[in-house]
N, CA, C and O atoms as a GROMACS GRO file, in nm:
protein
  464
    1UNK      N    1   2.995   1.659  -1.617
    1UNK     CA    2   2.863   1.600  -1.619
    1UNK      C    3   2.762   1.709  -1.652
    1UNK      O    4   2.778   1.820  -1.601
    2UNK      N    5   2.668   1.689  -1.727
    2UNK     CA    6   2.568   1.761  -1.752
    2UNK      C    7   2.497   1.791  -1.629
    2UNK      O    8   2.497   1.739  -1.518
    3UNK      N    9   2.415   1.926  -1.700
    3UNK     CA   10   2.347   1.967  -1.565
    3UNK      C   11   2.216   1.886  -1.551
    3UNK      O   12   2.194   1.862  -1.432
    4UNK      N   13   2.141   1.848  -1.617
    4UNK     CA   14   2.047   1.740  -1.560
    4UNK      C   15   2.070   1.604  -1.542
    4UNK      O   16   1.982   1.519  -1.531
    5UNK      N   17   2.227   1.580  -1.540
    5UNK     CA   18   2.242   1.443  -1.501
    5UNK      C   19   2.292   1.470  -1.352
    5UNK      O   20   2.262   1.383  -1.270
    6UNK      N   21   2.366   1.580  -1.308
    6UNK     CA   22   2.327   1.656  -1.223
    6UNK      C   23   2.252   1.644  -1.101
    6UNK      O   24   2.265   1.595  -0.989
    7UNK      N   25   2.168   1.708  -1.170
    7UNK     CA   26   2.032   1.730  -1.146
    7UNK      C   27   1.980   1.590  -1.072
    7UNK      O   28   1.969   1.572  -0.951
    8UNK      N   29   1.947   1.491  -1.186
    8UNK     CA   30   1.907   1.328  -1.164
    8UNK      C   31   1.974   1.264  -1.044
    8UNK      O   32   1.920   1.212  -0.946
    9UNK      N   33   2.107   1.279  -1.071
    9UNK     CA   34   2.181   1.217  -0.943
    9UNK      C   35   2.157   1.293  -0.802
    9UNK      O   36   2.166   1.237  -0.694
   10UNK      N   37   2.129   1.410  -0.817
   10UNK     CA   38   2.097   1.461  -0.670
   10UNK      C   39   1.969   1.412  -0.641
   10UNK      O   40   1.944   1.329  -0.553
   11UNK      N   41   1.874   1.475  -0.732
   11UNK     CA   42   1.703   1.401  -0.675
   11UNK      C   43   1.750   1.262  -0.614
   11UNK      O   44   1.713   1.234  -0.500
   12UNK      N   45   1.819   1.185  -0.677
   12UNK     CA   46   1.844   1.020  -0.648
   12UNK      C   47   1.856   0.984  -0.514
   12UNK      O   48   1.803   0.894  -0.450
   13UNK      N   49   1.972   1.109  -0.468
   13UNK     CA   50   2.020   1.103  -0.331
   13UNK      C   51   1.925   1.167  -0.238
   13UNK      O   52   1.932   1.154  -0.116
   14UNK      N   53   1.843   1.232  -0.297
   14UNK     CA   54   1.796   1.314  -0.186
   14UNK      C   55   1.587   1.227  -0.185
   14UNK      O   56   1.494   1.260  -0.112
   15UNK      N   57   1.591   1.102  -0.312
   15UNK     CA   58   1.457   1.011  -0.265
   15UNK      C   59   1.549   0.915  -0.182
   15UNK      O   60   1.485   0.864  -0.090
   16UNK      N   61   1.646   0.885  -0.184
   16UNK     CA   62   1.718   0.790  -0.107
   16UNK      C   63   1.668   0.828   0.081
   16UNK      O   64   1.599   0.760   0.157
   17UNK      N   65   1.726   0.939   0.101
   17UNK     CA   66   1.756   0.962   0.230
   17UNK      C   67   1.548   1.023   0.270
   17UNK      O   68   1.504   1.069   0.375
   18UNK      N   69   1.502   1.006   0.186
   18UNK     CA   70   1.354   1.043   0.196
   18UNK      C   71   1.305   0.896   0.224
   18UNK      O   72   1.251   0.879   0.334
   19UNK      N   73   1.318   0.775   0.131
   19UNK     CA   74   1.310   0.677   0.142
   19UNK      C   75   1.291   0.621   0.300
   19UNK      O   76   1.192   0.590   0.366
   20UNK      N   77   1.432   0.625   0.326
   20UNK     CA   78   1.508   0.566   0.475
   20UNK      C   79   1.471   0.613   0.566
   20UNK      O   80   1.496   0.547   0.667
   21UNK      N   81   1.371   0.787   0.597
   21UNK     CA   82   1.336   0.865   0.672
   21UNK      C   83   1.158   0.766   0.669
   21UNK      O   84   1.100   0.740   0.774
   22UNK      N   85   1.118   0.737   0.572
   22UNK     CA   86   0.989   0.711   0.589
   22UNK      C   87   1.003   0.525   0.645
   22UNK      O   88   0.933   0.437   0.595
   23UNK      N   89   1.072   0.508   0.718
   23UNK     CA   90   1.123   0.403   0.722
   23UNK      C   91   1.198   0.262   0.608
   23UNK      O   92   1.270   0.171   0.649
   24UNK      N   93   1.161   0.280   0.487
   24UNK     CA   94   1.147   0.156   0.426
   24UNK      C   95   1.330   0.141   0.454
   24UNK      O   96   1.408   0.218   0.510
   25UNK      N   97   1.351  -0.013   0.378
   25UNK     CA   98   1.468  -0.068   0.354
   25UNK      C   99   1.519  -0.092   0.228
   25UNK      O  100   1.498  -0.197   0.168
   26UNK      N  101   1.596   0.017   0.177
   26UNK     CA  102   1.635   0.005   0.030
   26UNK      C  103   1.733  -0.086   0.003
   26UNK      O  104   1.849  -0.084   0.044
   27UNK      N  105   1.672  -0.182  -0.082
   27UNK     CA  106   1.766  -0.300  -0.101
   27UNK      C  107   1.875  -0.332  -0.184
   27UNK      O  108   1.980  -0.395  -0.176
   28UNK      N  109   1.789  -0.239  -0.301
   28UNK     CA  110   1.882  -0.239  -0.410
   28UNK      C  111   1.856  -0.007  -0.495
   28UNK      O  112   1.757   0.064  -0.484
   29UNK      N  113   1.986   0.024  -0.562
   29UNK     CA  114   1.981   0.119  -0.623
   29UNK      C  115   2.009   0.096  -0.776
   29UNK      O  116   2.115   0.042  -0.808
   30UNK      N  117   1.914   0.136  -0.877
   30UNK     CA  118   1.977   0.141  -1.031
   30UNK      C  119   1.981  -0.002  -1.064
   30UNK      O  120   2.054  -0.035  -1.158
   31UNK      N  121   1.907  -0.101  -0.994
   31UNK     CA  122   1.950  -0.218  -1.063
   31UNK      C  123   1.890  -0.244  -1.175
   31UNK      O  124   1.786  -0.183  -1.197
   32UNK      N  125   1.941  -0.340  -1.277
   32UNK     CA  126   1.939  -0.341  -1.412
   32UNK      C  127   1.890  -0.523  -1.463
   32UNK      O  128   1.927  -0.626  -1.406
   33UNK      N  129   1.829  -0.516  -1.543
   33UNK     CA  130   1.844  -0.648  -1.659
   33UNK      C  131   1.803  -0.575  -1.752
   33UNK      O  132   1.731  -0.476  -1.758
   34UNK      N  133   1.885  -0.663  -1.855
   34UNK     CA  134   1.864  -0.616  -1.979
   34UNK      C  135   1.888  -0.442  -1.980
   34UNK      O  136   1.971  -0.378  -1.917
   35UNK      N  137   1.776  -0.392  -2.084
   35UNK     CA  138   1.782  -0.257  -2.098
   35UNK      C  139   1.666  -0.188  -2.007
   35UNK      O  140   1.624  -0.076  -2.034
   36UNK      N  141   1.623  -0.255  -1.910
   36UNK     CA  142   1.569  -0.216  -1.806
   36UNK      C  143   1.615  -0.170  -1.679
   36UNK      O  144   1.728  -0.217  -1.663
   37UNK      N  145   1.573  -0.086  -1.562
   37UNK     CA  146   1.647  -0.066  -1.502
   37UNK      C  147   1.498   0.002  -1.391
   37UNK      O  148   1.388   0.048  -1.424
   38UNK      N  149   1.564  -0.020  -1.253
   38UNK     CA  150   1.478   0.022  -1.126
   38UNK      C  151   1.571   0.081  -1.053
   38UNK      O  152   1.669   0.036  -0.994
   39UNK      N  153   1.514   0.225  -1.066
   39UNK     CA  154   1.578   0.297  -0.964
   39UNK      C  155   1.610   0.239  -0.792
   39UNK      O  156   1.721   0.216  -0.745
   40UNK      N  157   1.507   0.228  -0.736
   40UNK     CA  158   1.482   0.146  -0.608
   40UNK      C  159   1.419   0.052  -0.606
   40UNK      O  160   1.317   0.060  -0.675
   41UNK      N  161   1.438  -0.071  -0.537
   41UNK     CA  162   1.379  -0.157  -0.419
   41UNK      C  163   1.382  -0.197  -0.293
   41UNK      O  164   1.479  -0.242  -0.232
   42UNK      N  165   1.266  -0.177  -0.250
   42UNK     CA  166   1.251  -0.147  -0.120
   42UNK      C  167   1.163  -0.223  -0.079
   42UNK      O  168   1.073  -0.279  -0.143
   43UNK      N  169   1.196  -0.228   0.067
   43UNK     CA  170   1.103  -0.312   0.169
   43UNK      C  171   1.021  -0.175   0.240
   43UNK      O  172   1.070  -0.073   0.288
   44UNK      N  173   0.883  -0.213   0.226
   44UNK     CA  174   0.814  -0.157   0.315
   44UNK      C  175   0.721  -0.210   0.379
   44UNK      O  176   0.604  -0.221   0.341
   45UNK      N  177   0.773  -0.249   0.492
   45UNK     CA  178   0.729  -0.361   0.549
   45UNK      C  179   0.749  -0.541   0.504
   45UNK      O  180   0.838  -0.624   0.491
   46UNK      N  181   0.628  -0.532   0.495
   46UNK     CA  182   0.620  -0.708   0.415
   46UNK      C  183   0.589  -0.670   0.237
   46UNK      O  184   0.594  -0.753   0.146
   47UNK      N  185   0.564  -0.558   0.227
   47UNK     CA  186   0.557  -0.547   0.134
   47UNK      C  187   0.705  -0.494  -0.020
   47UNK      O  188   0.775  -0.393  -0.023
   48UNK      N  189   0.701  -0.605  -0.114
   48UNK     CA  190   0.832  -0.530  -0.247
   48UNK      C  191   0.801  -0.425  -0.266
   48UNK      O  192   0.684  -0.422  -0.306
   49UNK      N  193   0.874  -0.269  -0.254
   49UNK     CA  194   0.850  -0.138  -0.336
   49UNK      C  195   0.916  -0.126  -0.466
   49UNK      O  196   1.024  -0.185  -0.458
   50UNK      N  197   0.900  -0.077  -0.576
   50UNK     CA  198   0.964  -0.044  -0.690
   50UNK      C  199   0.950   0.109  -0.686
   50UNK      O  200   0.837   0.149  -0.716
   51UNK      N  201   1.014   0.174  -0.664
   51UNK     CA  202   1.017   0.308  -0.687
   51UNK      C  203   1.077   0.380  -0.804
   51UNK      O  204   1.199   0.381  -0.822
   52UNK      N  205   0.990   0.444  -0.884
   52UNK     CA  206   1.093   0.497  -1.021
   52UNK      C  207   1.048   0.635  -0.977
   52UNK      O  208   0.940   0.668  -0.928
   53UNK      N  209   1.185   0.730  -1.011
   53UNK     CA  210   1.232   0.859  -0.954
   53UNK      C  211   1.202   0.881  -1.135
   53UNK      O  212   1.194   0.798  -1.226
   54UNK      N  213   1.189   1.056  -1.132
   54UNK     CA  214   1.123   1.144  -1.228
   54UNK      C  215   1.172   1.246  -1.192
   54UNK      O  216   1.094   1.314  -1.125
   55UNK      N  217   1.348   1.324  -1.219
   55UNK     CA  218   1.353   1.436  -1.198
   55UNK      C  219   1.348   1.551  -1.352
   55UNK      O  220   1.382   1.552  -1.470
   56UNK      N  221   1.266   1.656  -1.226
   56UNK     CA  222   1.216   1.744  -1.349
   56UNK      C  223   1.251   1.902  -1.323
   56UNK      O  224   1.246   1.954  -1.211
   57UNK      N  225   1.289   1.975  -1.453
   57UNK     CA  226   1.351   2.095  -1.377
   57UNK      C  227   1.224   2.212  -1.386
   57UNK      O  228   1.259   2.330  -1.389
   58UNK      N  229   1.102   2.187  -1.390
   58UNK     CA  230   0.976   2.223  -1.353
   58UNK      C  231   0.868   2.140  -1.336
   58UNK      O  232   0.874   2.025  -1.379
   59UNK      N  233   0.731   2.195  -1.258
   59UNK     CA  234   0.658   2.087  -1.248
   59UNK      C  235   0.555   2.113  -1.317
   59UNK      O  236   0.450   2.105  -1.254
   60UNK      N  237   0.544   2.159  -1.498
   60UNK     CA  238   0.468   2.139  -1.563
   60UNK      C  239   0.411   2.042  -1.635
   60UNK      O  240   0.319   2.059  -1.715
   61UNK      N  241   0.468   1.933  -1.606
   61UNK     CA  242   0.475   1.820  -1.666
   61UNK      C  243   0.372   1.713  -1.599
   61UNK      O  244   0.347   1.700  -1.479
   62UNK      N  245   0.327   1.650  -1.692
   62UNK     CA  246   0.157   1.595  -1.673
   62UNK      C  247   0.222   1.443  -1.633
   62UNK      O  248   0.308   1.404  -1.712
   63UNK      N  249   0.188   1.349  -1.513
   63UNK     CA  250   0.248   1.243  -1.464
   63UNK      C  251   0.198   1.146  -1.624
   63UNK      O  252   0.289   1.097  -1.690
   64UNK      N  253   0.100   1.133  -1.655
   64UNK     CA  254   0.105   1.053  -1.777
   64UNK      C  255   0.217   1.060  -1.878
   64UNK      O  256   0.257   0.958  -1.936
   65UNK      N  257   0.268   1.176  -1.900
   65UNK     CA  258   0.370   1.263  -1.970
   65UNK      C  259   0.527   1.156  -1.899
   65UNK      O  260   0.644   1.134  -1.932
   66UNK      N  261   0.458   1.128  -1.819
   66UNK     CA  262   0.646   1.096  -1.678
   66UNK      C  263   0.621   0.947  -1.712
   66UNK      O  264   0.729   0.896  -1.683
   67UNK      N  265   0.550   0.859  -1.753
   67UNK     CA  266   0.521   0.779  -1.690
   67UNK      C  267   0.414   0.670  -1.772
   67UNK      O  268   0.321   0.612  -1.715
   68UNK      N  269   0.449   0.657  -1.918
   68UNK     CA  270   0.340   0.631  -2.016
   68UNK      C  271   0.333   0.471  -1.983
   68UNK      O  272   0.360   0.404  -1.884
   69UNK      N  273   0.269   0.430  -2.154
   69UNK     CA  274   0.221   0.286  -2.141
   69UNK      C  275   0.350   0.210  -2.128
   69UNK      O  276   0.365   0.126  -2.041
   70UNK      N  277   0.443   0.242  -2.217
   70UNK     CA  278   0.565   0.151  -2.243
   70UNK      C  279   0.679   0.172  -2.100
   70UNK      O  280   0.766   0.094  -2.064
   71UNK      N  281   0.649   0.276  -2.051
   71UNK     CA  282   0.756   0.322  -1.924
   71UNK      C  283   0.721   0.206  -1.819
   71UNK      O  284   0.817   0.164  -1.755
   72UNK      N  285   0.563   0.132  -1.784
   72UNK     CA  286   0.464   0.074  -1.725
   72UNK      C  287   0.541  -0.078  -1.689
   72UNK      O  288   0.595  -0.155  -1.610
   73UNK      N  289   0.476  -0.031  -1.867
   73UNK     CA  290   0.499  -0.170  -1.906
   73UNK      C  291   0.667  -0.277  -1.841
   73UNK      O  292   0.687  -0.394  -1.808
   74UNK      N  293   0.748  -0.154  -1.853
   74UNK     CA  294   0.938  -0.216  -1.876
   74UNK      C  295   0.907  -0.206  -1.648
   74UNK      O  296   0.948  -0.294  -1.572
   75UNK      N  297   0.860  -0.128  -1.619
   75UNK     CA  298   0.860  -0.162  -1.491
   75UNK      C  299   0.821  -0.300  -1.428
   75UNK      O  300   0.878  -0.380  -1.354
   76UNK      N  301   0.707  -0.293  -1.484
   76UNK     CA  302   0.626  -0.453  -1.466
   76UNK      C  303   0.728  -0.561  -1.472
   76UNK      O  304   0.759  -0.633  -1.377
   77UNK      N  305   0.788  -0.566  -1.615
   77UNK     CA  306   0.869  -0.649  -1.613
   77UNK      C  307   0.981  -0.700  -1.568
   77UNK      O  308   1.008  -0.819  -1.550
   78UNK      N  309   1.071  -0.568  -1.542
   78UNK     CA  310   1.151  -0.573  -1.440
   78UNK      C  311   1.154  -0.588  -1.315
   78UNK      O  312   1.249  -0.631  -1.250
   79UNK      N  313   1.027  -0.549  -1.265
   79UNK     CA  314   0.997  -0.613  -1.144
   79UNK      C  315   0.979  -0.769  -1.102
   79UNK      O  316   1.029  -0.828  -1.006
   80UNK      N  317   0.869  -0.832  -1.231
   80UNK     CA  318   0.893  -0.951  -1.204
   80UNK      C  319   1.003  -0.964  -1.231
   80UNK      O  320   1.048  -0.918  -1.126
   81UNK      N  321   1.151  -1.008  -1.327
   81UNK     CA  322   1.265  -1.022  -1.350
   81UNK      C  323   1.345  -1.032  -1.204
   81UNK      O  324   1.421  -1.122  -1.168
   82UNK      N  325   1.301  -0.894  -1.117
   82UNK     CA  326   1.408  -0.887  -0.976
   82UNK      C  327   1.327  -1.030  -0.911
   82UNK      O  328   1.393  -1.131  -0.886
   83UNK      N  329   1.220  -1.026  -0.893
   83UNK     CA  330   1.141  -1.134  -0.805
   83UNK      C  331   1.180  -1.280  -0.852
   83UNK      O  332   1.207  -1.369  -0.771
   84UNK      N  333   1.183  -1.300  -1.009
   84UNK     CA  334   1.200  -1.459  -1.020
   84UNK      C  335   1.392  -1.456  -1.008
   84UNK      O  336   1.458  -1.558  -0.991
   85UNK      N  337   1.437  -1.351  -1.018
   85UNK     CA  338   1.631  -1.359  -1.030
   85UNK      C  339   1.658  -1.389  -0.874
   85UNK      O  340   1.743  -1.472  -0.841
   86UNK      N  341   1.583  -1.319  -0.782
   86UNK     CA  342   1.626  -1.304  -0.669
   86UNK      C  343   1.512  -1.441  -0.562
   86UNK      O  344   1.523  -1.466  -0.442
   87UNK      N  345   1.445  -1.483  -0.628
   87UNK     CA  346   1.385  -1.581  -0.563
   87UNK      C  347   1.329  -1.570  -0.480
   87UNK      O  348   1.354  -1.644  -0.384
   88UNK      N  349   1.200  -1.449  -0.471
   88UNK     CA  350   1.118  -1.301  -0.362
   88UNK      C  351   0.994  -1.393  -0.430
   88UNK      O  352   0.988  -1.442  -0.543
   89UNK      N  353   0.900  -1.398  -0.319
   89UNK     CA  354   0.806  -1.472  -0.311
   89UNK      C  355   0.710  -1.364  -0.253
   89UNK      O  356   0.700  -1.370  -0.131
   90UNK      N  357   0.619  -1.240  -0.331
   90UNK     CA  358   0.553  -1.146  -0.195
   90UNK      C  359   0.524  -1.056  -0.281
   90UNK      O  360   0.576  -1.068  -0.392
   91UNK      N  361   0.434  -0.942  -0.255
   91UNK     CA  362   0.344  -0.854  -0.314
   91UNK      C  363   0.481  -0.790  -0.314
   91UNK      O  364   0.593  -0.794  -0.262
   92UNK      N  365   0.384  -0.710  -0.434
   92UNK     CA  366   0.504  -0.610  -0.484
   92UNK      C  367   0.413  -0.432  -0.547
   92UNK      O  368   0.321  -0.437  -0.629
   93UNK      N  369   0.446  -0.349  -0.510
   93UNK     CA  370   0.374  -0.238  -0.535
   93UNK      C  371   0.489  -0.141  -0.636
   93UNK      O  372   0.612  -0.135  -0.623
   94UNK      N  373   0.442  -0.103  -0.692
   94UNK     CA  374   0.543   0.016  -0.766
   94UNK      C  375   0.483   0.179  -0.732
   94UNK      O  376   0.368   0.222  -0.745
   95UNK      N  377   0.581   0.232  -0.696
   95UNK     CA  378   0.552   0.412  -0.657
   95UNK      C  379   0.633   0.497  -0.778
   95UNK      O  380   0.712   0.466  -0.867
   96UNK      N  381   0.582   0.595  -0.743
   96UNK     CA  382   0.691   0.701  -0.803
   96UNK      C  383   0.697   0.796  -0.731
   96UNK      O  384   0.607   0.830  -0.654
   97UNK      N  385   0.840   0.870  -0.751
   97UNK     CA  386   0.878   0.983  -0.692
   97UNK      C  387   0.917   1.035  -0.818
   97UNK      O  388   0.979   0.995  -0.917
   98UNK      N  389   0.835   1.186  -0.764
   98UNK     CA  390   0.919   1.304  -0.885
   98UNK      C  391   0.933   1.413  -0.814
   98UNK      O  392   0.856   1.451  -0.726
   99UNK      N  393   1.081   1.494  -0.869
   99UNK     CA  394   1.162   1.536  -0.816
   99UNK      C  395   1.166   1.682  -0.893
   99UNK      O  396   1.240   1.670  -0.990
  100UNK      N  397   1.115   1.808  -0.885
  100UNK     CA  398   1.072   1.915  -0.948
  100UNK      C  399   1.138   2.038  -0.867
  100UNK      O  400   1.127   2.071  -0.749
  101UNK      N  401   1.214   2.096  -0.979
  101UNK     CA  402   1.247   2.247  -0.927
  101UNK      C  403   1.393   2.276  -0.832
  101UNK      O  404   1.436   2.198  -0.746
  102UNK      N  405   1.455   2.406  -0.870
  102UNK     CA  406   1.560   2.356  -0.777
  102UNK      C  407   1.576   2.376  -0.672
  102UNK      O  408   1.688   2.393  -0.625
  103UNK      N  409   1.434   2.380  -0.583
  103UNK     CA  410   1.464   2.362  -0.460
  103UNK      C  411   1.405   2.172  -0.444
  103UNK      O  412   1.388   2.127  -0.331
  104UNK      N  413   1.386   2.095  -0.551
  104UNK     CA  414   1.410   1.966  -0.524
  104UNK      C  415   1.309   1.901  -0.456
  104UNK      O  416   1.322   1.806  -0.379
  105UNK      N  417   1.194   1.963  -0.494
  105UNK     CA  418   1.020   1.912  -0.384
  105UNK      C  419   1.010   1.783  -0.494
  105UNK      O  420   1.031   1.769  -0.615
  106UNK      N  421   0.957   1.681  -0.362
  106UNK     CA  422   0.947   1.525  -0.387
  106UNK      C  423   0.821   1.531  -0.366
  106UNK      O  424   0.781   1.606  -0.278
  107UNK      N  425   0.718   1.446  -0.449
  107UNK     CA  426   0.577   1.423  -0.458
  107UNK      C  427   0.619   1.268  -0.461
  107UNK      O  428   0.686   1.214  -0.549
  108UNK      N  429   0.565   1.203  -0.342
  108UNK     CA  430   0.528   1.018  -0.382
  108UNK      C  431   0.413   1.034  -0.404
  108UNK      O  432   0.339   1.120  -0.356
  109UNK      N  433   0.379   0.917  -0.510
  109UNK     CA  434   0.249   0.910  -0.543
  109UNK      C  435   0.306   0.749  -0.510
  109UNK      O  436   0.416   0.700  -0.536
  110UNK      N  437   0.187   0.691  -0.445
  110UNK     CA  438   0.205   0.544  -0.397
  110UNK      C  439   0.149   0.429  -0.494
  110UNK      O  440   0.186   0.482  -0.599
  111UNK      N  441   0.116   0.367  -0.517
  111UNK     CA  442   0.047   0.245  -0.630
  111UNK      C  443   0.028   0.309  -0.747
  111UNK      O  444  -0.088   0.341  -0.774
  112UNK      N  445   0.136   0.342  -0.842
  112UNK     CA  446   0.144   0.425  -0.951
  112UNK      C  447   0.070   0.379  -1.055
  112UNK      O  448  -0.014   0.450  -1.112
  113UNK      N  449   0.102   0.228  -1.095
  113UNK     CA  450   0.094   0.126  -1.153
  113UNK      C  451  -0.106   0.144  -1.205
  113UNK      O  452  -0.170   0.153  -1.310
  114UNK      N  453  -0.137   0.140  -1.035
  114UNK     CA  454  -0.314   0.145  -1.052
  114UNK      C  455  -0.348   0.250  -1.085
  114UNK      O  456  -0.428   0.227  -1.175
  115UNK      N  457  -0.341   0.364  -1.072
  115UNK     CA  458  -0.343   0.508  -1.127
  115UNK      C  459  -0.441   0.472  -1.227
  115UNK      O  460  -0.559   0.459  -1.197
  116UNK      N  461  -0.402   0.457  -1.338
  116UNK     CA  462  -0.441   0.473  -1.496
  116UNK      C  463  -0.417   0.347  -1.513
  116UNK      O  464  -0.431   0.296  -1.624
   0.00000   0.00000   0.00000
């Protein structure tokens, strides 16, 4: 395996167990339609989380850069997609986690979506 796939799969494991520490309930990992795909969903609280993970092997990188119009956009959609597949009736927020450096420092940024 490559070293930033690596790389990706560890950040993965290590927003996972960050996740579960901040209480939420991860419901689903990597799930997919189509050529879309969500790292996490999570319960936090009453509220749907979408969490998309961003590992990076420095943190020079500008979150617009992580995280553009079309990256937005395929979240949005996939989010609704999990909500009407799974028959989830309830707010839904999208976060991101990015995952920088190899000692592996996690930045959540919470309502990503509203940002920009």
């Amino acid at each position: 395996m490559a070293w930033h796939n690596k790389q990706g799969k560890y950040g993965e494991e290590k927003v996972n167990r960050y996740l579960l520490d901040m209480g939420y309930t991860v419901l689903e990992r990597n799930w997919r339609v189509g050529h879309r795909e969500l790292d996490f969903v999570c319960l936090d609280g009453e509220v749907l989380v979408v969490v998309e993970v961003k590992t990076r092997a420095d943190d020079d990188v500008s979150l617009l850069d992580l995280l553009d119009y079309r990256k937005k956009r395929n979240l949005q959609a996939a989010g609704a997609a999990y909500l009407t597949k799974k028959n989830i009736h309830r707010e839904i927020r999208f976060d991101l986690v990015v995952v920088t450096g190899a000692e592996m420092h996690l930045e959540y940024i919470k309502e990503v979506i509203d940002l920009f």
